[in-house]
PyMOL Python script that loads the backbone (N, CA, C, O; Angstrom):
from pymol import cmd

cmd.read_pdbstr("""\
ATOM      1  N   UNK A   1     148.475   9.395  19.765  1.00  0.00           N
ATOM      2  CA  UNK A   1     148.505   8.797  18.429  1.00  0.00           C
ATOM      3  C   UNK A   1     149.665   9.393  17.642  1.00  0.00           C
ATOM      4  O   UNK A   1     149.609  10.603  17.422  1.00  0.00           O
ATOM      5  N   UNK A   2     150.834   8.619  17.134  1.00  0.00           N
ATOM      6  CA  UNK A   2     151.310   9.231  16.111  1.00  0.00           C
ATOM      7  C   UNK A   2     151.138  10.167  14.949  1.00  0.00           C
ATOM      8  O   UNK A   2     150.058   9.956  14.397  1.00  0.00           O
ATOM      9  N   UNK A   3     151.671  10.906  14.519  1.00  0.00           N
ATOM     10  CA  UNK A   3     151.576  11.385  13.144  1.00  0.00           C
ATOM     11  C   UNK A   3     151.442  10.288  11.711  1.00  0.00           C
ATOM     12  O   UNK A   3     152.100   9.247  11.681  1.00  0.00           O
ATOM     13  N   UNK A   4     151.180  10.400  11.388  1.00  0.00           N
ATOM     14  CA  UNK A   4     151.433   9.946  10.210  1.00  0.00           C
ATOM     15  C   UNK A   4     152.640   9.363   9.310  1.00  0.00           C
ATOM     16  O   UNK A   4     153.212  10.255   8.684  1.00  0.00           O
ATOM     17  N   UNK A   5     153.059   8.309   9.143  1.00  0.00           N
ATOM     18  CA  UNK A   5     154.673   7.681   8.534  1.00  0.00           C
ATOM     19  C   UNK A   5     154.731   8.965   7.444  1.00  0.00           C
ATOM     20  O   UNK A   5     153.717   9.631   7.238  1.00  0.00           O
ATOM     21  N   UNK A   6     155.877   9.224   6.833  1.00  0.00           N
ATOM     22  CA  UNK A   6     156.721   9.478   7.731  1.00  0.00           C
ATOM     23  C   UNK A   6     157.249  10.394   9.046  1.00  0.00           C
ATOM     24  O   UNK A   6     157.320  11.618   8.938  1.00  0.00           O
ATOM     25  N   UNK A   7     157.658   9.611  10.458  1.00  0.00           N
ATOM     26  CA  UNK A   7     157.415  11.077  11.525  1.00  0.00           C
ATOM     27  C   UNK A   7     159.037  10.616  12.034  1.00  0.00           C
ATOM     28  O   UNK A   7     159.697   9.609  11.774  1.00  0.00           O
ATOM     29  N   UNK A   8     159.237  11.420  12.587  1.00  0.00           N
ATOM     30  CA  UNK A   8     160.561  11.440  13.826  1.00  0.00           C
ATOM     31  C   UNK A   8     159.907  11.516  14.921  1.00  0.00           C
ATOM     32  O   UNK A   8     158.994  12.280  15.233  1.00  0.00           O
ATOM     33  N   UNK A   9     160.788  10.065  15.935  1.00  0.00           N
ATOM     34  CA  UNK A   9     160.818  10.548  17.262  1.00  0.00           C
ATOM     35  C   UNK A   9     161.733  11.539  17.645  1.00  0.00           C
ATOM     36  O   UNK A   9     162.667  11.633  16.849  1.00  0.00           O
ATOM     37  N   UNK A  10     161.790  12.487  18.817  1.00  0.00           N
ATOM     38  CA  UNK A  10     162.842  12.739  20.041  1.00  0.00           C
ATOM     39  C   UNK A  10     163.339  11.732  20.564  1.00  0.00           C
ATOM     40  O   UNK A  10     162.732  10.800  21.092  1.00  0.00           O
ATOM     41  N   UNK A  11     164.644  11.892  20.424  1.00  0.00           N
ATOM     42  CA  UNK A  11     165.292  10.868  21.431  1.00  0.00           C
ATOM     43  C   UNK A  11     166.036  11.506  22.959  1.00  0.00           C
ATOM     44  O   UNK A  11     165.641  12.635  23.252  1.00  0.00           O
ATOM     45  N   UNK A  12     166.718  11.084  23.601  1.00  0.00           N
ATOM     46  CA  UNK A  12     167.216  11.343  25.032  1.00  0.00           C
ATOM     47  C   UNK A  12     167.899  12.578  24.565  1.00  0.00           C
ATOM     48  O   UNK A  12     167.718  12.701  23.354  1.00  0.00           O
ATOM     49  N   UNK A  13     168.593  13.508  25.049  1.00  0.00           N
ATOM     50  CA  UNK A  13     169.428  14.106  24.428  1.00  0.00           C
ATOM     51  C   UNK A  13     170.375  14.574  25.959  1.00  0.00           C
ATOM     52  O   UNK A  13     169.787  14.830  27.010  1.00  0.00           O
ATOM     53  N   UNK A  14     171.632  14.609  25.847  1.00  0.00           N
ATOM     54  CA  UNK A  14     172.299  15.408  26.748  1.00  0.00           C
ATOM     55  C   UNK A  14     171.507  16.571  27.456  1.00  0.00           C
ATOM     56  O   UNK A  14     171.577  16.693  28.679  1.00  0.00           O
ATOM     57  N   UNK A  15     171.022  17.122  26.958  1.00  0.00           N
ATOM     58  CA  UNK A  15     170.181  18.720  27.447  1.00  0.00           C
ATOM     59  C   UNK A  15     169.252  18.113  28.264  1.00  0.00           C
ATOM     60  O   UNK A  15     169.121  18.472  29.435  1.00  0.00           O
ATOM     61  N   UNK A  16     168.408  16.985  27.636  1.00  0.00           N
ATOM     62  CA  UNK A  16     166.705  17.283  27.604  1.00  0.00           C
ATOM     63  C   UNK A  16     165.354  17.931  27.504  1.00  0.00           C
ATOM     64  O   UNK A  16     164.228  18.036  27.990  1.00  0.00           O
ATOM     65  N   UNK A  17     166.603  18.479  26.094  1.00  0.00           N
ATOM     66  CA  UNK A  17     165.592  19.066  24.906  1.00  0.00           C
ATOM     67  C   UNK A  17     166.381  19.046  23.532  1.00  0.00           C
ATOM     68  O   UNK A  17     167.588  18.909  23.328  1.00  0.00           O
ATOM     69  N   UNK A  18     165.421  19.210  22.734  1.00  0.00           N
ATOM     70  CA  UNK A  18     166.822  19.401  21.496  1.00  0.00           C
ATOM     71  C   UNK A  18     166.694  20.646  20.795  1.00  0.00           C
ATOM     72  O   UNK A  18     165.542  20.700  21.228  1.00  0.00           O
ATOM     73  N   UNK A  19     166.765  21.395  20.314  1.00  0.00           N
ATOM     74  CA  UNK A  19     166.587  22.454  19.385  1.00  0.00           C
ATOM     75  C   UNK A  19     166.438  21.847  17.940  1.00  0.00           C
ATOM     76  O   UNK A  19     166.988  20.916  17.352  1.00  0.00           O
ATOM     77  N   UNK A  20     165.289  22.928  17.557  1.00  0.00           N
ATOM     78  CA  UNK A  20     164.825  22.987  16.037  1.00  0.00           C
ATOM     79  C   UNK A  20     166.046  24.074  15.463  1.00  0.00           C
ATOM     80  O   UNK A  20     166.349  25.070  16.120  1.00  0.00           O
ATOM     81  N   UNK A  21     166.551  23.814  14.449  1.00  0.00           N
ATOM     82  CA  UNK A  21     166.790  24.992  13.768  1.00  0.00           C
ATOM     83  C   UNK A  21     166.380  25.396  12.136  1.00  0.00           C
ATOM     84  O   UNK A  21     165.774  24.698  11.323  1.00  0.00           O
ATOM     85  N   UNK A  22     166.977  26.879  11.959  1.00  0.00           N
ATOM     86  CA  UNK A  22     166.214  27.401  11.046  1.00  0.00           C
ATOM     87  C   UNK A  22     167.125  26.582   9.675  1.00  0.00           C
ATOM     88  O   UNK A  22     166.463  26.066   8.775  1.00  0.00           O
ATOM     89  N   UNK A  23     168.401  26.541   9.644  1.00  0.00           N
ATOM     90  CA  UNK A  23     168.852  25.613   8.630  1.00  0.00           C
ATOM     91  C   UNK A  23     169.794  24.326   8.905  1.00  0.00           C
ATOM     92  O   UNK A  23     170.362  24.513   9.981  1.00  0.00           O
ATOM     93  N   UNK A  24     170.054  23.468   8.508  1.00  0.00           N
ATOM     94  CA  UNK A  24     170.704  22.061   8.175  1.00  0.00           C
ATOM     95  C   UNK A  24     172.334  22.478   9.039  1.00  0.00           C
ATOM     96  O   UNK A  24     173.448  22.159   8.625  1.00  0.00           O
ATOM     97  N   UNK A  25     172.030  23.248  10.286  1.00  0.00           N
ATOM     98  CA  UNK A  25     173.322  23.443  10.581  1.00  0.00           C
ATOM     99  C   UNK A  25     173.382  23.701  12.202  1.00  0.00           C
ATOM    100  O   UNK A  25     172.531  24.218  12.926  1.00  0.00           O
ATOM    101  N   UNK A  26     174.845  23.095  12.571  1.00  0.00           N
ATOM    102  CA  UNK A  26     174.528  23.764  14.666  1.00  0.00           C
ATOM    103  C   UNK A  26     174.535  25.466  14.567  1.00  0.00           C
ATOM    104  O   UNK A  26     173.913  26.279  15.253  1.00  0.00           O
ATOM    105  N   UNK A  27     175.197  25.616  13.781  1.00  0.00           N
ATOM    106  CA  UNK A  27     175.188  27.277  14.034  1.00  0.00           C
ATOM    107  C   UNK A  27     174.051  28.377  13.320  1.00  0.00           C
ATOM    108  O   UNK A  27     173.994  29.603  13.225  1.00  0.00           O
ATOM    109  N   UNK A  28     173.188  27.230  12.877  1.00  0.00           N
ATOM    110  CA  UNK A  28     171.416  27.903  12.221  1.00  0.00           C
ATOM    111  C   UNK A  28     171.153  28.574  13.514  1.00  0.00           C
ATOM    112  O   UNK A  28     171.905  28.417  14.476  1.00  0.00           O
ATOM    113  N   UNK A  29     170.003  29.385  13.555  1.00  0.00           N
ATOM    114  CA  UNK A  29     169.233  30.173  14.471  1.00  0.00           C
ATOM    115  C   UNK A  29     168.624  29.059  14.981  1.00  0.00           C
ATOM    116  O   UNK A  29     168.540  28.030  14.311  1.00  0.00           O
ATOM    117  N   UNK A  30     167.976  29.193  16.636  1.00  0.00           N
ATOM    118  CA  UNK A  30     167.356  28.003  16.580  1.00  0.00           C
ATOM    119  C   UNK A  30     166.186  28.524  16.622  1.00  0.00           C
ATOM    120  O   UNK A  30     165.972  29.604  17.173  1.00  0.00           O
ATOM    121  N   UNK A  31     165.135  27.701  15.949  1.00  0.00           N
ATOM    122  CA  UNK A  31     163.671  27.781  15.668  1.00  0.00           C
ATOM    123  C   UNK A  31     162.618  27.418  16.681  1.00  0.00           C
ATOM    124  O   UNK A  31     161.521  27.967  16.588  1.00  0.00           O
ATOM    125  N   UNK A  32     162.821  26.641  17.535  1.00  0.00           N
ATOM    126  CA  UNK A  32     162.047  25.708  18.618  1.00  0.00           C
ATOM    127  C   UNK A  32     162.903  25.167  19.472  1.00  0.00           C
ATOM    128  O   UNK A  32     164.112  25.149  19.242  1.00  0.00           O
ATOM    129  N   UNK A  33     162.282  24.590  20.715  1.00  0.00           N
ATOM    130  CA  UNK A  33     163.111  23.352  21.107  1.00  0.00           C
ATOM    131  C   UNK A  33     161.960  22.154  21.176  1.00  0.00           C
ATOM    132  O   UNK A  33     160.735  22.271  21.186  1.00  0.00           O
ATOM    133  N   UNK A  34     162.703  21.082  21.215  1.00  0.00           N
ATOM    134  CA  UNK A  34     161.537  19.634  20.915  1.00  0.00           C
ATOM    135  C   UNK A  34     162.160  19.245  22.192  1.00  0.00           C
ATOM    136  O   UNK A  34     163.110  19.747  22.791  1.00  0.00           O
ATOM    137  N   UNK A  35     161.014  17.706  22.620  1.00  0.00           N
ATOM    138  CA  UNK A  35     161.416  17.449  24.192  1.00  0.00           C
ATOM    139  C   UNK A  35     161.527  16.025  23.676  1.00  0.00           C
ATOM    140  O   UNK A  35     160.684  15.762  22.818  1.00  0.00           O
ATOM    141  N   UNK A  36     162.550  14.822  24.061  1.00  0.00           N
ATOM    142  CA  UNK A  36     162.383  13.606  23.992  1.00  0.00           C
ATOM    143  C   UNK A  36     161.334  13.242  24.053  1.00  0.00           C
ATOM    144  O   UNK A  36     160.544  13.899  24.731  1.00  0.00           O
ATOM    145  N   UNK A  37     160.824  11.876  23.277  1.00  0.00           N
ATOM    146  CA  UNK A  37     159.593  11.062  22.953  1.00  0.00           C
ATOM    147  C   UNK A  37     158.491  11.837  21.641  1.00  0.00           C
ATOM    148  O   UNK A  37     157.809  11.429  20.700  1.00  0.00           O
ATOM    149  N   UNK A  38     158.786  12.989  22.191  1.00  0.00           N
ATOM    150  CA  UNK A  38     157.969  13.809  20.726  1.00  0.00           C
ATOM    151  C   UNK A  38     158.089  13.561  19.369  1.00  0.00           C
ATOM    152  O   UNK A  38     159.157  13.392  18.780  1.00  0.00           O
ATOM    153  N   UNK A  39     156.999  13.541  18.887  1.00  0.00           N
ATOM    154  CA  UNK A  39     156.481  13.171  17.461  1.00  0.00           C
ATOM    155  C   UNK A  39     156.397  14.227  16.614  1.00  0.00           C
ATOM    156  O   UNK A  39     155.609  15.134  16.883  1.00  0.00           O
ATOM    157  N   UNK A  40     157.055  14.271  15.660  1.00  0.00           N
ATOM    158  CA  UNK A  40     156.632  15.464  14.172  1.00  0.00           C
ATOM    159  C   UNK A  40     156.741  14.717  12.775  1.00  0.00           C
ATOM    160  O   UNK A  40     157.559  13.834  12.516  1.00  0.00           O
ATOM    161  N   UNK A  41     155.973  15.120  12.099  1.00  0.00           N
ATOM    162  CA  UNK A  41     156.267  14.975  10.902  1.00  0.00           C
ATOM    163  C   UNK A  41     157.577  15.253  10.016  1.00  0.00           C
ATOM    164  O   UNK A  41     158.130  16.343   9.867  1.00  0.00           O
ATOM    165  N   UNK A  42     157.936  14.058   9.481  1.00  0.00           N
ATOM    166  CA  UNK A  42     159.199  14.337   8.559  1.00  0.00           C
ATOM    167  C   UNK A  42     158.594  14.720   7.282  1.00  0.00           C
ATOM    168  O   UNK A  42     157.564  14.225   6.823  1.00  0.00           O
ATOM    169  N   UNK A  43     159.418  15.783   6.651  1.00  0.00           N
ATOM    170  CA  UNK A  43     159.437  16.560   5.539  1.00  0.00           C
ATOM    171  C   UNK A  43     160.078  15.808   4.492  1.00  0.00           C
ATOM    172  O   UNK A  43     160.316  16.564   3.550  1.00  0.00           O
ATOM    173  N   UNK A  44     160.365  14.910   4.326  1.00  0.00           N
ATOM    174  CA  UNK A  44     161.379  13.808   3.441  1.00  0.00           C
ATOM    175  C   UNK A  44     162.548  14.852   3.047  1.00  0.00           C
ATOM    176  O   UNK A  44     162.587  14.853   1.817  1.00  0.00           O
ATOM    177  N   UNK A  45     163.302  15.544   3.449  1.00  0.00           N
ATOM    178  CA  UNK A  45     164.009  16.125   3.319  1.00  0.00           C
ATOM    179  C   UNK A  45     165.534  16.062   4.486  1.00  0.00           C
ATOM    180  O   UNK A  45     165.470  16.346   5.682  1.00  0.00           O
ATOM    181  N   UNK A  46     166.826  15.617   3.744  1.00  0.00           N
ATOM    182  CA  UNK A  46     167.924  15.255   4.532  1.00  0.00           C
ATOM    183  C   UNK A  46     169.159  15.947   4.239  1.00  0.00           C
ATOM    184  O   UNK A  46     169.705  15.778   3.148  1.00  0.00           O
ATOM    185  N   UNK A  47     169.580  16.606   4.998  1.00  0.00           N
ATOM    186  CA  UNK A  47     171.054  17.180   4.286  1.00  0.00           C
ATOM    187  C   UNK A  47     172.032  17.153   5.658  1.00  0.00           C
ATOM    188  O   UNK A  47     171.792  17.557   6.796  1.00  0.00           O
ATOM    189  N   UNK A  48     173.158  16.551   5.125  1.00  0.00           N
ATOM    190  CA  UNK A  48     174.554  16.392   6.161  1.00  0.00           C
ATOM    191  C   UNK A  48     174.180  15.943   7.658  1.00  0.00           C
ATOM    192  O   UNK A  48     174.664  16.517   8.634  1.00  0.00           O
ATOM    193  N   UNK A  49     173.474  15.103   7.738  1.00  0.00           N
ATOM    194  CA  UNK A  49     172.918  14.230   8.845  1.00  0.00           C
ATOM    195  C   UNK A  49     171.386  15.111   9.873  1.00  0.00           C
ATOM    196  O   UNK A  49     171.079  14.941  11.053  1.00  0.00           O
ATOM    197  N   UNK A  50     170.709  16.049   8.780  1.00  0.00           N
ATOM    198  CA  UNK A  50     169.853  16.823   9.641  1.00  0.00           C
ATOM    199  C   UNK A  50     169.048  16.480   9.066  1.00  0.00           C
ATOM    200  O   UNK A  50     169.364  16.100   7.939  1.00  0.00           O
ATOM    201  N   UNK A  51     166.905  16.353   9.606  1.00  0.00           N
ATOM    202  CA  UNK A  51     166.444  15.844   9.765  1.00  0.00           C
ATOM    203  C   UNK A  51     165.355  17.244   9.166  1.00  0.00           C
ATOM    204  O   UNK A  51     165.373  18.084  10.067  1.00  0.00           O
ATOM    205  N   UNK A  52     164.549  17.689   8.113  1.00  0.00           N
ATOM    206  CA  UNK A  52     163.887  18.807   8.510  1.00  0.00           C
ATOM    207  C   UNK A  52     162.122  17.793   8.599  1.00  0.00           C
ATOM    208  O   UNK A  52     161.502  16.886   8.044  1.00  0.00           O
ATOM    209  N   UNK A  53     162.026  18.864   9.802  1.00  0.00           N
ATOM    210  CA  UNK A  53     160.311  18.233  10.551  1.00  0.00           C
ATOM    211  C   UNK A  53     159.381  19.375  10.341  1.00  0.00           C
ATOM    212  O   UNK A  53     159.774  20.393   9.771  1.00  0.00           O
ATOM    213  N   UNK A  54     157.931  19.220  10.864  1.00  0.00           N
ATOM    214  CA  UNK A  54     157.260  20.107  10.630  1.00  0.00           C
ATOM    215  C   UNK A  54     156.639  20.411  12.387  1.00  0.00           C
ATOM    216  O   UNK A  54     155.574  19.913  12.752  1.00  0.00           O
ATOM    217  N   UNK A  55     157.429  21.215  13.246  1.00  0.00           N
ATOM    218  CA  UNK A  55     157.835  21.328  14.330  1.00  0.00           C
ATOM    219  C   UNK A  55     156.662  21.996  15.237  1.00  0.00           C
ATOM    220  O   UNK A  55     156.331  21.759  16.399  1.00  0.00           O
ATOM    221  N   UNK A  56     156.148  22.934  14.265  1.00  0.00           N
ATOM    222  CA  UNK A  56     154.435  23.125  14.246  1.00  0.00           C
ATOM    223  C   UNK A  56     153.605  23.628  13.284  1.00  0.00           C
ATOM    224  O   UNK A  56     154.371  24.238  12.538  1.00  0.00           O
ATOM    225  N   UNK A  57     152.496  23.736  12.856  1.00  0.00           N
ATOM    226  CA  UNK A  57     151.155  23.487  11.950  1.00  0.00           C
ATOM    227  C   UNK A  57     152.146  24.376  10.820  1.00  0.00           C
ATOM    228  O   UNK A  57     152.211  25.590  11.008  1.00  0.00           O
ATOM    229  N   UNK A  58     152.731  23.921   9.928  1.00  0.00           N
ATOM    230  CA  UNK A  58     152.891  24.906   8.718  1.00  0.00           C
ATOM    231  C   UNK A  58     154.342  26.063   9.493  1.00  0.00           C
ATOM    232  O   UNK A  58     154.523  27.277   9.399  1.00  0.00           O
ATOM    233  N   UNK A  59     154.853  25.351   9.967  1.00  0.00           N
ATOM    234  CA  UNK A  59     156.505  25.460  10.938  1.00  0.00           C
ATOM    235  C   UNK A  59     157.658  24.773  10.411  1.00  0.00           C
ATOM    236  O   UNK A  59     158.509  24.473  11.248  1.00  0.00           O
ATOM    237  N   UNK A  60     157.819  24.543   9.534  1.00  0.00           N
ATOM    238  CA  UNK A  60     159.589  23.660   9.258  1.00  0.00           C
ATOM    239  C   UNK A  60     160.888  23.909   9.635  1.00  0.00           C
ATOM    240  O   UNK A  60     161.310  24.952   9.135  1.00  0.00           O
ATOM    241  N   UNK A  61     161.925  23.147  10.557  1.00  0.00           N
ATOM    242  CA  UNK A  61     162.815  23.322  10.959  1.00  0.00           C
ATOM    243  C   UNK A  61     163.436  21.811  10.498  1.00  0.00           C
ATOM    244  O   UNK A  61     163.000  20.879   9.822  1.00  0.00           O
ATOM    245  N   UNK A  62     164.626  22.070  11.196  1.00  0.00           N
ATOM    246  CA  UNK A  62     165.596  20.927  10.909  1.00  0.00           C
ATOM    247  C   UNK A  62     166.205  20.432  12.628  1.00  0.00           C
ATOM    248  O   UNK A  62     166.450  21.166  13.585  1.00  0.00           O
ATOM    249  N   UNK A  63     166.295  19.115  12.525  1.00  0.00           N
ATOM    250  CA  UNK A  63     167.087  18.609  13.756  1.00  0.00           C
ATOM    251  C   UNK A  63     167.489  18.070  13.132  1.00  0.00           C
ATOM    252  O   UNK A  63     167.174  17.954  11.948  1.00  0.00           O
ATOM    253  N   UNK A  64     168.801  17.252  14.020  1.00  0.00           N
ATOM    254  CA  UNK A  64     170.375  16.255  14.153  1.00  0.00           C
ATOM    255  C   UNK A  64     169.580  15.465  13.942  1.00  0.00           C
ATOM    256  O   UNK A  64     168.463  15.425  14.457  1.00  0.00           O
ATOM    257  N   UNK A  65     170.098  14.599  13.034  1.00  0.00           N
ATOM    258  CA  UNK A  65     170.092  13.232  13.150  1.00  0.00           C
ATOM    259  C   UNK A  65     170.491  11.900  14.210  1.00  0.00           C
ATOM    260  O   UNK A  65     170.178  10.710  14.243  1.00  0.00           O
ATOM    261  N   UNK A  66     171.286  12.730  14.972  1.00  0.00           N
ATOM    262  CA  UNK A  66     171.998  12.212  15.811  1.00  0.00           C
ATOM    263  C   UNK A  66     170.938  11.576  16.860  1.00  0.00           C
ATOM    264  O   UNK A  66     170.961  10.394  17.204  1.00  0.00           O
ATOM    265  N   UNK A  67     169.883  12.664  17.374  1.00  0.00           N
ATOM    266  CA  UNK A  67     168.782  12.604  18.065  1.00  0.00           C
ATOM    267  C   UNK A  67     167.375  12.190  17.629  1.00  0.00           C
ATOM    268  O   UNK A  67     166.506  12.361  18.483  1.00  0.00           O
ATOM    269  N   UNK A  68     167.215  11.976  17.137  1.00  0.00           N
ATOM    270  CA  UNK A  68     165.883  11.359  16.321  1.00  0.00           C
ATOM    271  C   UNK A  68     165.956   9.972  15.886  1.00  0.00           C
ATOM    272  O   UNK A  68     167.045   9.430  15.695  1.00  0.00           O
ATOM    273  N   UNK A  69     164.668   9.276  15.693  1.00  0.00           N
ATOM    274  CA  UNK A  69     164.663   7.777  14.722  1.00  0.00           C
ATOM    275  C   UNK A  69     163.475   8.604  13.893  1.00  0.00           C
ATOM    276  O   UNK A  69     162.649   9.488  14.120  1.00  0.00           O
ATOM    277  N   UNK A  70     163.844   7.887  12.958  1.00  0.00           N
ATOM    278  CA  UNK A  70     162.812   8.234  11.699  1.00  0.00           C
ATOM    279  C   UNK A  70     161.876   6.957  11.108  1.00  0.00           C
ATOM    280  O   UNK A  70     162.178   6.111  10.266  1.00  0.00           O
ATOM    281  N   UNK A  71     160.673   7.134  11.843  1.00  0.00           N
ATOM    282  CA  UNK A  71     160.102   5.752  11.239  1.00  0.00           C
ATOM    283  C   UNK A  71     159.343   5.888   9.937  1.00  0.00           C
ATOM    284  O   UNK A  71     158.495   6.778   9.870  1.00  0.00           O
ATOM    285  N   UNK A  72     159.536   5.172   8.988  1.00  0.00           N
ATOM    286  CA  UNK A  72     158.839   5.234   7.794  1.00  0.00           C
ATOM    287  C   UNK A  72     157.756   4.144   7.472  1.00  0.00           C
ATOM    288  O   UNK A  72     157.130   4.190   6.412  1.00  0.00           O
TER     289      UNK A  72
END
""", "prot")
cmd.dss("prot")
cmd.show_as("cartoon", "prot")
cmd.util.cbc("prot")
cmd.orient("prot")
């Protein structure tokens, strides 16, 4: 079952995985890694094409935009 609108998918990624990070940046710490098809909650929060999710229970990080759809 999905999360709740608003969520991000994972999408494919070169790796096949993507990294969470700790801020709106490639060179943030990374926080997690997420696996394509995975579901999180979006934080309605967007800065310079990054995505911040709630990656686990009371966890916020940020992914690329590049890699994600955001369904609302």
């Amino acid at each position: 079952t999905p999360p709740a609108k608003p969520y991000v998918i994972i999408k494919e990624t070169p790796t096949g995985w993507l990294r969470v990070r700790t801020e709106p940046s490639s060179t943030a710490t990374e926080a997690a890694k997420v696996n394509p098809g995975e579901t999180f909650p979006y934080l309605n929060e967007e800065k310079s094409g990054w995505l911040k999710i709630e990656y686990e229970t009371d966890k916020a990080g940020w992914v690329s935009g590049v890699y994600v759809d955001l369904v609302k």
